[in-house]
RODO-2510 file (C-alpha; in nm, 4 decimals, decimal comma):
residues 489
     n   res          X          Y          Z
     1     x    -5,5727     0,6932     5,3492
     2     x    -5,8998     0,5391     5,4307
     3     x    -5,7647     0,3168     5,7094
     4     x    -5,5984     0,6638     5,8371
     5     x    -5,8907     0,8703     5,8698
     6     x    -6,1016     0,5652     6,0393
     7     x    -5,8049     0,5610     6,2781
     8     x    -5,7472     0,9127     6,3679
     9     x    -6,1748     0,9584     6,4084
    10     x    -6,1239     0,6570     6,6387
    11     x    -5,8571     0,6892     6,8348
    12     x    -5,9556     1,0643     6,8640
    13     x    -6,3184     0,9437     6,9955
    14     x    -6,1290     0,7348     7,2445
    15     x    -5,8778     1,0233     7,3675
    16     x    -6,2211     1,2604     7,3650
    17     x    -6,4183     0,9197     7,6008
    18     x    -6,0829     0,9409     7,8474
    19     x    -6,1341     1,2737     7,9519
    20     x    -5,9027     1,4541     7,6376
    21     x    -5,6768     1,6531     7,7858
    22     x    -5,7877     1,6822     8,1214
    23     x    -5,7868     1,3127     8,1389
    24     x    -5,5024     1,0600     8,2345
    25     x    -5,3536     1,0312     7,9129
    26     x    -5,3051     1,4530     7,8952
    27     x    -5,2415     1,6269     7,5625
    28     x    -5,1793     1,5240     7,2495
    29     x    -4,7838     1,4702     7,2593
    30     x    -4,7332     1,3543     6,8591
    31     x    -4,9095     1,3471     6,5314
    32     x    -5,1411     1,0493     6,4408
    33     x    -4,8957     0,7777     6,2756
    34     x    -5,1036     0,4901     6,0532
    35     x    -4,8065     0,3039     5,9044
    36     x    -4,8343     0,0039     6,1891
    37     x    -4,9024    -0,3446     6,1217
    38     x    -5,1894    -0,4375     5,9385
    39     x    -5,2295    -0,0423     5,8571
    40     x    -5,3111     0,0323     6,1993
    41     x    -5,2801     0,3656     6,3825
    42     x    -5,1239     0,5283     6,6992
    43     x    -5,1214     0,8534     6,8456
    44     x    -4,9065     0,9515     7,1622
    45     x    -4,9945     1,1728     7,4756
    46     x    -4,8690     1,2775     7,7428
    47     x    -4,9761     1,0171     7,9690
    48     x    -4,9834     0,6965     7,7318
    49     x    -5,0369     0,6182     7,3571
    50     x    -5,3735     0,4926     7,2085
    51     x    -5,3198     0,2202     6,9067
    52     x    -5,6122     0,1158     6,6630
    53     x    -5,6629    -0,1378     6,3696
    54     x    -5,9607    -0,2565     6,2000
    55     x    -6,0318    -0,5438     6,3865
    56     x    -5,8969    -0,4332     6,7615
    57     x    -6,0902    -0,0718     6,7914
    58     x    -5,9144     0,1869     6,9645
    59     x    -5,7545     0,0746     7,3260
    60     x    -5,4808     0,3189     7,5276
    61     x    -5,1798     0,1397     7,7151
    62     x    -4,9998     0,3026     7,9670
    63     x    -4,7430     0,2935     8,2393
    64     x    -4,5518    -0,0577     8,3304
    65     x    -4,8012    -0,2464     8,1376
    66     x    -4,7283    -0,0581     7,8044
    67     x    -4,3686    -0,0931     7,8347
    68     x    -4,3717    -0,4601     7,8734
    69     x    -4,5730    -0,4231     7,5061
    70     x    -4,3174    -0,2500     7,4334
    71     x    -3,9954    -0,4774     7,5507
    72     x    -4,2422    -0,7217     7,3406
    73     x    -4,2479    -0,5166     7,0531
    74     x    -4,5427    -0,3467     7,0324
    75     x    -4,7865    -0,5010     6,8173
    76     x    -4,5675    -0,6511     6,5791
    77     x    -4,4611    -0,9196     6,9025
    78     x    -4,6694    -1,1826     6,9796
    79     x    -4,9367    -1,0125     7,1950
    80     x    -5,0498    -0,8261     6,8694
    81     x    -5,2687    -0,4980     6,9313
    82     x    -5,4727    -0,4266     7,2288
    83     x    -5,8148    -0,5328     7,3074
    84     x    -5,8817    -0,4138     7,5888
    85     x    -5,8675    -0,1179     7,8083
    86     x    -5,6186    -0,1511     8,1391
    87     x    -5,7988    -0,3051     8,4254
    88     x    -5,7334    -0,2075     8,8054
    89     x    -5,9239    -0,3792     9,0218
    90     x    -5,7271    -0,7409     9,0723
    91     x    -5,6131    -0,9322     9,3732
    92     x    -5,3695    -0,6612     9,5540
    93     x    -5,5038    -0,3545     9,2988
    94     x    -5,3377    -0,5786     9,0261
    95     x    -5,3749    -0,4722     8,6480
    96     x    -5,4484    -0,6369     8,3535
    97     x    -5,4870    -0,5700     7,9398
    98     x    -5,5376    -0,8193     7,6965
    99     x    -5,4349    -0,8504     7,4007
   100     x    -5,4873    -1,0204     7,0837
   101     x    -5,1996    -1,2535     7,1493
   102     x    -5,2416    -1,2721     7,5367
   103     x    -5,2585    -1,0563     7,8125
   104     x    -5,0005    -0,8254     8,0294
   105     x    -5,0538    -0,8331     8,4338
   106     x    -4,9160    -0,5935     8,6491
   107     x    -4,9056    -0,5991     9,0664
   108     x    -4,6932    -0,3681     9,2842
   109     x    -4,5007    -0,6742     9,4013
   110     x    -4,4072    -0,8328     9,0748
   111     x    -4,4069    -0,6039     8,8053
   112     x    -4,5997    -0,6146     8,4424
   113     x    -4,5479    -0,9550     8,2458
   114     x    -4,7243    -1,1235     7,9888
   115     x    -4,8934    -1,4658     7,9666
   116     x    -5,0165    -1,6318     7,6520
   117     x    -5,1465    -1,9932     7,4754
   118     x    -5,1431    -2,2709     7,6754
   119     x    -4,9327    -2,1446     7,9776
   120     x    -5,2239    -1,9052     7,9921
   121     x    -5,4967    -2,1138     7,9458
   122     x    -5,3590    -2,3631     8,2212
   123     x    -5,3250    -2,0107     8,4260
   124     x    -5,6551    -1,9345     8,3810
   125     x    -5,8282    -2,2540     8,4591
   126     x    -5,6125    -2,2548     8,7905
   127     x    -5,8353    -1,8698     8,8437
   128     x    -5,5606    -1,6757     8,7120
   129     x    -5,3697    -1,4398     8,9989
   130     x    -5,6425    -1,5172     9,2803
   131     x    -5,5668    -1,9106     9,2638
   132     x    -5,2894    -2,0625     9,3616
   133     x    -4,9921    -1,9575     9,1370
   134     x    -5,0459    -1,5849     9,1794
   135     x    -4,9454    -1,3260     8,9917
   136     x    -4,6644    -1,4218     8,6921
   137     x    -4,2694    -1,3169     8,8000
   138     x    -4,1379    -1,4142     8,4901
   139     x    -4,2195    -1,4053     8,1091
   140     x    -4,2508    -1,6951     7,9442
   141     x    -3,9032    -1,8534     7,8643
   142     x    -3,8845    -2,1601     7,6095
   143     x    -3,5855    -2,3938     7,4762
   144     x    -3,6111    -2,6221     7,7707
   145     x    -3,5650    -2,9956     7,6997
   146     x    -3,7949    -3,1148     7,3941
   147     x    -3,8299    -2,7626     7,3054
   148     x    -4,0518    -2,6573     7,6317
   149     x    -4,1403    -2,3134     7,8148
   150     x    -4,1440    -2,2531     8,1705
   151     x    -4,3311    -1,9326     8,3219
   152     x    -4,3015    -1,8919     8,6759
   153     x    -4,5649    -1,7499     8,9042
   154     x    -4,5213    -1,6304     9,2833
   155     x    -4,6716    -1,9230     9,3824
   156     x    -4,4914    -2,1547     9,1265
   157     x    -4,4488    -2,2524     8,8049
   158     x    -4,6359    -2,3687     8,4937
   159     x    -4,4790    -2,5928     8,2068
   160     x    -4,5138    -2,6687     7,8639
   161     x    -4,4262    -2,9281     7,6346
   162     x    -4,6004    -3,0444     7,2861
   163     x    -4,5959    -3,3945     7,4153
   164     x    -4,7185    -3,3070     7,7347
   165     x    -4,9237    -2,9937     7,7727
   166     x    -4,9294    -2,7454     8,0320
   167     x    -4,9187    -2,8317     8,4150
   168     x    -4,8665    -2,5883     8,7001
   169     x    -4,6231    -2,7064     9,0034
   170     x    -4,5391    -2,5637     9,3749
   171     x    -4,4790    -2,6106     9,6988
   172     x    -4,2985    -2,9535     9,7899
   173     x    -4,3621    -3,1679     9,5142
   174     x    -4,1963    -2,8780     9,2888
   175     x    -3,9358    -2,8391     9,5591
   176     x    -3,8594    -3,1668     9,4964
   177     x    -3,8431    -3,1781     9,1060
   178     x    -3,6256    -2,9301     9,1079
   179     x    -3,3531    -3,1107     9,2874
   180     x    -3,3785    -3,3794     9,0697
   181     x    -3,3342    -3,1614     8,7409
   182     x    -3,6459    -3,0338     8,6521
   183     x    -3,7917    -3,1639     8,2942
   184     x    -3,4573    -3,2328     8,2378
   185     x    -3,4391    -3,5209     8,5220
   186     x    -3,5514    -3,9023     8,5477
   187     x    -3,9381    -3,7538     8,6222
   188     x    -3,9333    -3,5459     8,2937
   189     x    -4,2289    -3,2960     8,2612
   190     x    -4,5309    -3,3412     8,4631
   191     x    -4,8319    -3,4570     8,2786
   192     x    -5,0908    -3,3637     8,5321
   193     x    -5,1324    -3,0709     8,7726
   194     x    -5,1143    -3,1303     9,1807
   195     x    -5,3818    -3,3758     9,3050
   196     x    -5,4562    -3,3357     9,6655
   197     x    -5,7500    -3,4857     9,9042
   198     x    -5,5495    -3,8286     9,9210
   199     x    -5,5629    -4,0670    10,2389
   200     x    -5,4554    -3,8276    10,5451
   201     x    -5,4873    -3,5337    10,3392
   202     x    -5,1816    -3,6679    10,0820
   203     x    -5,0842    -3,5317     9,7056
   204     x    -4,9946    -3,6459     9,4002
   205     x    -4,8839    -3,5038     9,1247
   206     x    -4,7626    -3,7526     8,7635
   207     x    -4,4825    -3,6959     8,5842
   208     x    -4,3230    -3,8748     8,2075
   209     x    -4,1495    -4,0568     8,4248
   210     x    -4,2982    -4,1350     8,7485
   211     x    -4,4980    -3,9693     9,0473
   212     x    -4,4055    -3,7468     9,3630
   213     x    -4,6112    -3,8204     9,6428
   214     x    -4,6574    -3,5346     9,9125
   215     x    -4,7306    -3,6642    10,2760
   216     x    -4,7586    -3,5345    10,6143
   217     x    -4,5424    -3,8457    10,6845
   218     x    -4,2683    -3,8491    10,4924
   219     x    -4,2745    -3,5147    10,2534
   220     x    -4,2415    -3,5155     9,9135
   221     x    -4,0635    -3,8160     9,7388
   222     x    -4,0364    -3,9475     9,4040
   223     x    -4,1249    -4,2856     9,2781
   224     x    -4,0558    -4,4578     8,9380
   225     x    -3,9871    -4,7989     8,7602
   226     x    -4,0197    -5,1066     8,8756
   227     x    -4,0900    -5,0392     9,2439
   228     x    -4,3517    -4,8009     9,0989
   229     x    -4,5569    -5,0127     8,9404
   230     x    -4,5628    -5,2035     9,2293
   231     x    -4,6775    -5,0160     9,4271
   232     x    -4,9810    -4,9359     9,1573
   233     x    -5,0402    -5,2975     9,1745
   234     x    -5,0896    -5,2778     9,5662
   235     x    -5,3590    -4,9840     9,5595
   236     x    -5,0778    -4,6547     9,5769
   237     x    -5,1095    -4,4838     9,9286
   238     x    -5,4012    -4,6618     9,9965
   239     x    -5,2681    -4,9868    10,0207
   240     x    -5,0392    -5,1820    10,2753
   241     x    -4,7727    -4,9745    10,2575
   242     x    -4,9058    -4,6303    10,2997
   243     x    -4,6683    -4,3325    10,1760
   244     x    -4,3279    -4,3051    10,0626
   245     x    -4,0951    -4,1569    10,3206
   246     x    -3,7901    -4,1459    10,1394
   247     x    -3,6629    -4,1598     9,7677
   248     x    -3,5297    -4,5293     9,5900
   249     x    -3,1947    -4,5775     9,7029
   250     x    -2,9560    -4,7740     9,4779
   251     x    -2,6637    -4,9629     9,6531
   252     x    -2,5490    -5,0358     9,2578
   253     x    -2,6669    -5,0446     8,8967
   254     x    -2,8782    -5,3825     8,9597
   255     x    -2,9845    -5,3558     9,3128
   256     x    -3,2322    -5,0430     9,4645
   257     x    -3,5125    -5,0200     9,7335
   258     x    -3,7515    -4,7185     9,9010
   259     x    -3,8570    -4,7435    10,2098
   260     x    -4,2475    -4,6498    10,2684
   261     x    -4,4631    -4,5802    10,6141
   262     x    -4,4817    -4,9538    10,6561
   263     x    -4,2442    -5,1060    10,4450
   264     x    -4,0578    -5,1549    10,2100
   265     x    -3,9596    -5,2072     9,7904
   266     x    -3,6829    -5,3858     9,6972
   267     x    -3,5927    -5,4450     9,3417
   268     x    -3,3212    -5,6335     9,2179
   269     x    -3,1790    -5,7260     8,8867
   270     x    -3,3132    -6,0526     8,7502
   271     x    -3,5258    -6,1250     9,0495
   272     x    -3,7489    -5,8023     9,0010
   273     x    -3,9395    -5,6612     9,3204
   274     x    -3,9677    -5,7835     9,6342
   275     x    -4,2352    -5,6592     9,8722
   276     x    -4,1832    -5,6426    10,2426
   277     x    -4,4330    -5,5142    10,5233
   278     x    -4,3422    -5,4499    10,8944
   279     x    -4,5573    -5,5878    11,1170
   280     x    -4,6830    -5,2619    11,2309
   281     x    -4,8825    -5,2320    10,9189
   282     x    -5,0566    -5,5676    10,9755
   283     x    -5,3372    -5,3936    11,1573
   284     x    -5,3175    -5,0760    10,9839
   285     x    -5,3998    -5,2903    10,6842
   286     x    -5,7007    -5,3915    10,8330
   287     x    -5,8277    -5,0457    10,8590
   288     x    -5,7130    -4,9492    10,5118
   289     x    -5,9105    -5,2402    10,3544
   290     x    -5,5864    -5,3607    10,2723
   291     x    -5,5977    -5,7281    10,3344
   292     x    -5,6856    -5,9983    10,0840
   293     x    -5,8420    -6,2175    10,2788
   294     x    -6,1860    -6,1331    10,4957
   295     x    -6,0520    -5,9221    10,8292
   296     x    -6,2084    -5,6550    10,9429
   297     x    -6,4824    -5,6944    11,2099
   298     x    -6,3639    -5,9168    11,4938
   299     x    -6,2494    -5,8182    11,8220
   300     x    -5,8985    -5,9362    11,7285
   301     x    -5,7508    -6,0460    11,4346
   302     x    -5,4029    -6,1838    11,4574
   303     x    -5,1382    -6,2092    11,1236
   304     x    -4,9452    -6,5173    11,1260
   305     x    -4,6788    -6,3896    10,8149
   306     x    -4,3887    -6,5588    10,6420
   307     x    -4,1310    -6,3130    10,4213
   308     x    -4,1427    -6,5604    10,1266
   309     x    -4,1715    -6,9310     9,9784
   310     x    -4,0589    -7,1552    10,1532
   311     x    -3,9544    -6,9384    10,4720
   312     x    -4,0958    -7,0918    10,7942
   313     x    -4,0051    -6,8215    11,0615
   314     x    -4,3451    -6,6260    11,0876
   315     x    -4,4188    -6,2467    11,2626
   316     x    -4,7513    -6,3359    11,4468
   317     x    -4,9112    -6,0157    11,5606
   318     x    -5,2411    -5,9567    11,7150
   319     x    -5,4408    -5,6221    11,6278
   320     x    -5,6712    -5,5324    11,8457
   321     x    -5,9644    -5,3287    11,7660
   322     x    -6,0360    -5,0012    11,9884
   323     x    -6,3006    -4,7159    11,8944
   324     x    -6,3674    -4,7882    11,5047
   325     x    -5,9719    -4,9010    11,4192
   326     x    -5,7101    -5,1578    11,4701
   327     x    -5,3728    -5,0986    11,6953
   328     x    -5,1068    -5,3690    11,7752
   329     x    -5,1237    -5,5287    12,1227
   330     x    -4,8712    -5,7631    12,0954
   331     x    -4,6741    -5,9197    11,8254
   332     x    -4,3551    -6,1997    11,8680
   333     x    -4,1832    -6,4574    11,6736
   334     x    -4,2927    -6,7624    11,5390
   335     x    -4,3472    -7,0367    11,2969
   336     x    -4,4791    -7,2016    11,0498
   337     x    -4,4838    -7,5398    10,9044
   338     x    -4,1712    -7,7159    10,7317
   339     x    -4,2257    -7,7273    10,4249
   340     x    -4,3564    -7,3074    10,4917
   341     x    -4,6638    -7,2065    10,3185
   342     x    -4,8922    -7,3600    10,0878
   343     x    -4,9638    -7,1162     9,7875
   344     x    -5,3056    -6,9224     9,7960
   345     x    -5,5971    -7,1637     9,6959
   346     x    -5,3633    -7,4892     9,7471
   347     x    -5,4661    -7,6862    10,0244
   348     x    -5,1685    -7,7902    10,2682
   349     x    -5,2957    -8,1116    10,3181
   350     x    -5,1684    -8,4241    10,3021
   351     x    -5,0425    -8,3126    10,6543
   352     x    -4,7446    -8,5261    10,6028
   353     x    -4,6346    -8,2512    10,3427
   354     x    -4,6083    -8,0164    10,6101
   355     x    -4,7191    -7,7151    10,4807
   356     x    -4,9297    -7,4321    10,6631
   357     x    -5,2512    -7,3004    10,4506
   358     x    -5,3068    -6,9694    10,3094
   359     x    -5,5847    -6,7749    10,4502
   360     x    -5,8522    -6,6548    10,7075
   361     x    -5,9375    -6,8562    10,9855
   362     x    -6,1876    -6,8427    11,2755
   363     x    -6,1023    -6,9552    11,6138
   364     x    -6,3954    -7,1025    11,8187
   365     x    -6,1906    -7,3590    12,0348
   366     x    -5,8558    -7,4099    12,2612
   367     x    -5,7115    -7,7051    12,4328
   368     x    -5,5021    -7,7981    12,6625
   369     x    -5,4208    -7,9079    13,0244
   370     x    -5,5562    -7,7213    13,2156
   371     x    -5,7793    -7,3832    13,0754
   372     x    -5,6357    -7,0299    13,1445
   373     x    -5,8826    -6,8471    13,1252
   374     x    -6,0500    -6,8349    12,7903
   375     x    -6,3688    -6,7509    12,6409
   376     x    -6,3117    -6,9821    12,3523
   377     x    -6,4638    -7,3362    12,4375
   378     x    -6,2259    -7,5133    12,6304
   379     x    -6,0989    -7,9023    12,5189
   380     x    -5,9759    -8,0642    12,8768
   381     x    -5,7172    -8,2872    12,6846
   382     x    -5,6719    -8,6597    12,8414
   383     x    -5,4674    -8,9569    12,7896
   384     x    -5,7847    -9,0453    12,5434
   385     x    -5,7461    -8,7097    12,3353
   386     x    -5,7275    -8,7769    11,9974
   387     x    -5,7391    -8,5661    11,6600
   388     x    -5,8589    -8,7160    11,3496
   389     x    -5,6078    -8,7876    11,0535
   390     x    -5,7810    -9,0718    10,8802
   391     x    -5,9776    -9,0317    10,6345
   392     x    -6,3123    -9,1277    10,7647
   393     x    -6,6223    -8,9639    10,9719
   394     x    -6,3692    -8,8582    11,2416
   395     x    -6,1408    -8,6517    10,9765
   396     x    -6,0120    -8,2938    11,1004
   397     x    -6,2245    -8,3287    11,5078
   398     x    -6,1865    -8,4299    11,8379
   399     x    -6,2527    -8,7124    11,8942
   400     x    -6,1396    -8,9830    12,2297
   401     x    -6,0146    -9,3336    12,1765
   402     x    -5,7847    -9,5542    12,3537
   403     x    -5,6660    -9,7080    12,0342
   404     x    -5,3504    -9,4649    11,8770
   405     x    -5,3602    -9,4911    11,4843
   406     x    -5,1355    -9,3059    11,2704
   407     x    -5,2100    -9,0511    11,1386
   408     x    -5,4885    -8,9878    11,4027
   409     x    -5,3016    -8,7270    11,6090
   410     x    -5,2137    -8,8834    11,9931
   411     x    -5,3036    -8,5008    12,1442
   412     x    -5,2253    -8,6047    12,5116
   413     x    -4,8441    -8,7521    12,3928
   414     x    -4,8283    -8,4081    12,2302
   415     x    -4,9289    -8,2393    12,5257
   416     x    -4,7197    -8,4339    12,7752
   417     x    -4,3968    -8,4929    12,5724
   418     x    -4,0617    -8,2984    12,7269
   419     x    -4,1149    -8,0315    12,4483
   420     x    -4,4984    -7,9888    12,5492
   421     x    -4,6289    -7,8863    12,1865
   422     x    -5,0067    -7,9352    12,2825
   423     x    -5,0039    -7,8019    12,6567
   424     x    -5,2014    -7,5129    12,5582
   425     x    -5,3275    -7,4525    12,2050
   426     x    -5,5734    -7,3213    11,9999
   427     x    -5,7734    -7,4674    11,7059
   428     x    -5,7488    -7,2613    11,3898
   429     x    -6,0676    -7,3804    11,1637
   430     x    -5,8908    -7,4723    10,8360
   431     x    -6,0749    -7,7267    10,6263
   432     x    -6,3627    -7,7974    10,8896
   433     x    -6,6912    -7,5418    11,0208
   434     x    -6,7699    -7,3254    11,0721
   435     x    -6,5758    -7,1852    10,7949
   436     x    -6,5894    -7,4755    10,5536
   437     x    -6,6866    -7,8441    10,4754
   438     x    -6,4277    -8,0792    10,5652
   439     x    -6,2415    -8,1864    10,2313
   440     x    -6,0978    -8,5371    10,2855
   441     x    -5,6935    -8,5200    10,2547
   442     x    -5,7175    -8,1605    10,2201
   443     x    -5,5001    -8,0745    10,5754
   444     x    -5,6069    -8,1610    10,9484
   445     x    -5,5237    -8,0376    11,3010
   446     x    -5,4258    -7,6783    11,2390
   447     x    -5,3767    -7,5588    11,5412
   448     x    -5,1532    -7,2317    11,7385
   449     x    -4,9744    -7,4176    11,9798
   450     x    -4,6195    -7,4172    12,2452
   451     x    -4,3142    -7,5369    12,1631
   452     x    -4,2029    -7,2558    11,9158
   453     x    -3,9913    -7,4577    11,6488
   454     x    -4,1098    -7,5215    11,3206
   455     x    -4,3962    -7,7381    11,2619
   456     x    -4,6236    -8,0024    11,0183
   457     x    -4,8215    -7,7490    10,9311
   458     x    -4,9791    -7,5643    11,2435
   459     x    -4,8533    -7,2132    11,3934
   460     x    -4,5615    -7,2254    11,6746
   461     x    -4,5123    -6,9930    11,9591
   462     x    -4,3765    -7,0099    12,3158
   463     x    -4,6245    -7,1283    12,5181
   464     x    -4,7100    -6,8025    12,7226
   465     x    -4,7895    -6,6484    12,4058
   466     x    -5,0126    -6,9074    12,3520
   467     x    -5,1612    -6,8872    12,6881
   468     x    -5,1625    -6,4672    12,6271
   469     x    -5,3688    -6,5236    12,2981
   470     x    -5,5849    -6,7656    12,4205
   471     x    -5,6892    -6,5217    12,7492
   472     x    -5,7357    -6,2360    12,5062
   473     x    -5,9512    -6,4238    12,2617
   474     x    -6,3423    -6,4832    12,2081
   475     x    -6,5010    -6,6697    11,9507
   476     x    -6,5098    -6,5273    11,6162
   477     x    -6,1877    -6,3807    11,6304
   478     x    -5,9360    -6,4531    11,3063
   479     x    -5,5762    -6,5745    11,2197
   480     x    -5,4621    -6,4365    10,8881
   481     x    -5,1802    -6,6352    10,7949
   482     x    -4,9537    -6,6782    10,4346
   483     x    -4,6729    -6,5170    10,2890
   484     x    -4,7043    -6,1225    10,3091
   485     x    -4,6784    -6,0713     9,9568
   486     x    -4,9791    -6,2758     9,9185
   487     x    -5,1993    -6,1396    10,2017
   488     x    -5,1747    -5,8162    10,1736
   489     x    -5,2512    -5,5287     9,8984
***
């Protein structure tokens, strides 16, 4: 009886505060009923009802909002009483009333539905219907996999799991979940919202089981596993490989690959992942940071790279650098020496091993018979030319003798022999300045030279390539040269 009379004085203040019957709710259109949940009261008019209890006050609900309270029973549902009074003045002359449970939005477009715990929450902190999402299309709807809820929003969705916590999705990357079964899929539920401002404006957005990456070059794709985590390991989208373009394709149960802006994943049973770069990403690289071994700065900077240990053929590209970035001039086939390359940190000497170093290199000098037109300093090679293999002051330099000492390198029987290796070349400063000390039986007389078959250790090319990189180069300018996997990130 008490709670009674403290409701009908209340919610008859409240009519009285509205206008009474010359307000919107109108005349009193039933007797004051105080048999509700947790003894609260209502009283219905014309235009609405007004509900009270003890710890709510007196709030009126009317029109579309009120009978989505209603489809949600009333206050004995989840939202609980009122707390609020409607609100008009949203996004689009939305509405809104909160309740002690959650809160009921209305907008001509979508209708009245209501929004509660963390699905809310996550709404709100995304600035409820003026953000992103919108206003809600859907109540919440629960049951999915692991026992999560789904409410969908005209600008997407939001999710909820207990392992995982609310996240919001749209546009492509939610586009793309779908067709790969939702929470239900290989991604599972996403376990953080959309994050955009990536390298050339990319997203992101994590999932239980993997990513999708969104990309002006290659839309939205998915990545997990193996090939994944490799891609982690080379610096995501900022690394060699730039963006996924396409999802992993499988050819069977043990062998997959996805293709990227510049390259490619491969995985394979056993073997694990194998990591493969076109040679249009060499200089790209270059301007992502993306090279192990010091690059950036030169005029030109050319890649000698092998696919793997102990591969010899090598893609040598030069990247030429043209207001602030690098772009490919040319690039051709090549090779390396023998034995292929020495492993990062190993030296590739004793020459007779034939292996090619690992590494950086200035060029400062070329050789030859006759000079092309270079800026580098130019060797004038004669039958005296020699190149120091011994393992004394002369070790890894020019030097000119008559006498012909193995394994002092004959230069001019190089140069003059039917196959012409040393007609042109260019000295690549492994193991001697200006880039290092000269380490005694560490590897000598690494040079880019003609006669493109594989080598002791130096870098092969046909001999107008040679002649083409030596009229293009100045001193200073680098070879990067190793295995791919190995010299880039």
């Amino acid at each position: 009886m008490a709670a009674a009379g403290a409701g009908e004085s209340a919610i008859e203040a409240h009519w009285l505060s509205l206008g009474g019957e010359t307000g919107w709710l109108g005349p009193v259109a039933s007797t004051i009923f105080c048999e509700l949940r947790n003894s609260g009261c209502v009283q219905r008019f014309d235009g609405g009802a007004i509900h009270w209890s003890t710890a709510t006050g007196a709030h009126a609900t009317t029109a579309a909002i009120a009978a989505k309270w209603a489809a949600l029973n009333w206050e004995s549902g989840r939202l609980g009483y009122p707390v609020s009074e409607q609100v008009c003045t949203l996004r689009n002359a939305g509405c809104v009333q909160r309740f002690e449970g959650g809160a009921v939005h209305w907008s001509q477009a979508t209708g009245a539905y209501a929004t509660w715990a963390a699905i809310a929450a996550k709404w709100a902190a995304l600035r409820w219907e003026s953000g992103r999402l919108g206003y809600p299309t859907s109540d919440e709807i629960c049951g999915l996999k692991n026992g999560g809820c789904v409410q969908r929003f005209e600008g997407g969705a939001v999710h909820w799991s207990s392992g995982t916590g609310a996240h919001a999705t749209w546009a492509a990357i939610a586009a793309r979940w779908a067709t790969l079964n939702w929470e239900s899929g290989r991604l599972g539920y996403a376990v953080s919202d959309e994050t955009c401002g990536l390298r050339n404006d990319g997203c992101v957005q994590r999932f239980e089981g993997g990513v999708v990456y969104w990309s002006p070059f290659g839309g939205a794709q998915p990545m997990w596993g193996a090939i994944l985590a490799s891609y982690g390991a080379r610096s995501w989208e900022a690394g060699s490989l730039g963006y996924p373009v396409a999802a992993e394709s499988c050819a069977s149960s043990s062998v997959c690959s996805q293709e990227f802006q510049y390259g490619r994943f491969t995985w394979a049973a056993g073997l694990g992942v194998k990591y493969h770069l076109r040679s249009a990403g060499y200089c790209e690289s270059l301007n992502r940071n993306a090279v192990r071994y010091l690059g950036a700065g030169p005029a030109r900077v050319s890649f000698a790279i092998a696919e793997s240990y102990p591969a010899t053929p090598v893609t040598f590209t030069t990247c030429v650098r043209a207001n602030g970035a690098y772009r490919v001039e040319w690039s051709v086939a090549g090779y390396a020496g023998e034995s292929g390359f020495a492993r990062p940190g190993v030296a590739s000497g004793p020459t007779i091993n034939k292996f090619s170093p690992t590494g950086s290199f200035s060029v400062t000098e070329a050789f030859g018979l006759g000079n092309p037109g270079t800026a580098l300093s130019y060797l004038q090679l004669n039958p005296y030319s020699r190149w120091g293999g011994r393992l004394n002051s002369n070790y890894n330099k020019y030097f000119e003798s008559s006498a012909d000492i193995f394994p002092d390198e004959n230069m001019w029987y190089y140069a003059t022999r039917p196959s012409h290796d040393y007609r042109q070349g260019v000295v690549i400063n492994y193991n001697r300045p200006p880039d290092s000390p000269i380490q005694m039986n560490a590897g000598f007389a690494i040079f880019l030279h003609a006669n493109r078959v594989p080598t002791w250790g130096c870098i092969s090319l046909n001999e107008a390539d040679v002649v083409r990189f030596q009229q293009g180069a100045v001193p200073g300018d680098r070879i990067i040269m190793g295995v791919g996997d190995d010299v880039f990130n």
